[in-house]
C-alpha positions as CSV (number, residue, x, y, z in Angstrom):
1,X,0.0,0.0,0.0
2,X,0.9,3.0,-1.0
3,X,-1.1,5.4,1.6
4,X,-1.4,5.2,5.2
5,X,-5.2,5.8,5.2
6,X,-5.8,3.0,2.4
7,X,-5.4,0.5,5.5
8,X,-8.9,1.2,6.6
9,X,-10.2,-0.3,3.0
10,X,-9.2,-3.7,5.5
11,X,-11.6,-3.2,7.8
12,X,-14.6,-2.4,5.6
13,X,-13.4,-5.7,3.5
14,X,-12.9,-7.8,6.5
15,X,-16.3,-6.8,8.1
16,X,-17.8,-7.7,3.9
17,X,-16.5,-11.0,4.3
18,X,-18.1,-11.6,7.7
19,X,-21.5,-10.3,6.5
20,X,-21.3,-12.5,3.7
21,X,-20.2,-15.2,5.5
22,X,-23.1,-14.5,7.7
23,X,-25.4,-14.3,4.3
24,X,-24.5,-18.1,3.3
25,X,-25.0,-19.0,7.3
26,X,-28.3,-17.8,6.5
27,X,-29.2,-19.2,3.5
28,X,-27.8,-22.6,4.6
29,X,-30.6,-22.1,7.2
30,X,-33.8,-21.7,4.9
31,X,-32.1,-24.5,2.6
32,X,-32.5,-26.5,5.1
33,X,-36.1,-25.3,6.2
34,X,-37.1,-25.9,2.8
35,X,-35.8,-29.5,3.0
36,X,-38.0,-30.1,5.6
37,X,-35.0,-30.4,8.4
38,X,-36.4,-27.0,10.0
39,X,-35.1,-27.7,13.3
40,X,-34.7,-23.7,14.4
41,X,-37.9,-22.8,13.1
42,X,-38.8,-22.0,16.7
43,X,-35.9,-19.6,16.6
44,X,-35.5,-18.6,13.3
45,X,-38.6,-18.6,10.9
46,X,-38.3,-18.6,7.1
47,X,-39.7,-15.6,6.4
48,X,-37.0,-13.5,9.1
49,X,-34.4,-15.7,7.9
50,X,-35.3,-14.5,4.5
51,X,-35.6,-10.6,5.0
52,X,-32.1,-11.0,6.8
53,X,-30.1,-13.1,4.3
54,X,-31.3,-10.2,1.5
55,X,-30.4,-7.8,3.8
56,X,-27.1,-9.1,4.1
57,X,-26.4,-8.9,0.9
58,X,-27.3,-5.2,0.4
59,X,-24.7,-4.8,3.6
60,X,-21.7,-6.5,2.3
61,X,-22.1,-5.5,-1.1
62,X,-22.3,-1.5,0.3
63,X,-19.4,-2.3,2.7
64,X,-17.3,-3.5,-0.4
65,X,-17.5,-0.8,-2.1
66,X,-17.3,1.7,0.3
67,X,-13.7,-0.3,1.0
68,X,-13.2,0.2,-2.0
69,X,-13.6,3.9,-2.6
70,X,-11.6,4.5,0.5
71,X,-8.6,2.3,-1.0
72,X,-9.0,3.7,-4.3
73,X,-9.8,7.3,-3.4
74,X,-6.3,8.3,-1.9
75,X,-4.2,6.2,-4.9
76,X,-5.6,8.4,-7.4
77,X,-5.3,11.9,-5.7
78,X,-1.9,11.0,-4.8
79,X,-2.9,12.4,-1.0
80,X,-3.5,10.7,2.2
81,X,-7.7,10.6,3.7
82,X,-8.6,14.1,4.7
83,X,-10.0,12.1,8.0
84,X,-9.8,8.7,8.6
85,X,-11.5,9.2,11.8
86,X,-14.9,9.7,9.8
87,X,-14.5,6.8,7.9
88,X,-13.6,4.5,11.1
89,X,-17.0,6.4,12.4
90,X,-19.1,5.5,9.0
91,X,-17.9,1.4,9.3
92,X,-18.9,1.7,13.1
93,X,-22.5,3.2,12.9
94,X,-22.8,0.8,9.3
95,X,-22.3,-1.7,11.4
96,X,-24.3,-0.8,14.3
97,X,-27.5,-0.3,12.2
98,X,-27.1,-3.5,10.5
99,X,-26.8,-5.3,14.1
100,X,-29.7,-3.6,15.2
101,X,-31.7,-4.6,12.3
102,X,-31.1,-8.3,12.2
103,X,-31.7,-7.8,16.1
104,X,-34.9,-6.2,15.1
105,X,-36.0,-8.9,12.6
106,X,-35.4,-11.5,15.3
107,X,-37.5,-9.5,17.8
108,X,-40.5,-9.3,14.9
């Protein structure tokens, strides 16, 4: 890396791959319901499992690109992040809405 600041593109990748790995946790989850093995039904029903795993996707995917932006962004303007700070603050409340939301889903 060429930047200091392009190190927080990590984080929003890392924190993709964990929502994504989350997504497939998910979709395992109402593969199985639809099998007929629905043995968290009581916990997890289709239709919350479902508004979730799409949900996930929307997450990841925005978290990708957002990592991506903030490891392309300082490459091509040949300057460091005018404040990293924010963008350690935009991954943190990201984050904190999606938790709330599956929480809320759960909760429905």
């Amino acid at each position: 890396m060429k930047f200091k600041t392009q190190k927080i593109a990590y984080w929003f990748f890392l924190s993709a791959l964990g929502l994504l790995t989350l997504q497939i946790i998910y979709g395992f989850i109402m593969g199985f319901a639809h099998m007929g093995m629905d043995g968290l039904h009581d916990f997890i029903p289709f239709n919350t499992a479902r508004a979730v795993h799409t949900n996930l996707l929307v997450c990841w995917l925005l978290l990708g690109f957002m990592g991506s932006a903030y490891y392309i962004i300082p490459e091509e303007s040949q300057n460091e992040l005018f404040s990293p700070k924010l963008a350690y603050i935009q991954l943190i409340s990201f984050l904190a809405v999606g938790v709330t939301a599956v929480i809320a889903y759960h909760l429905n």
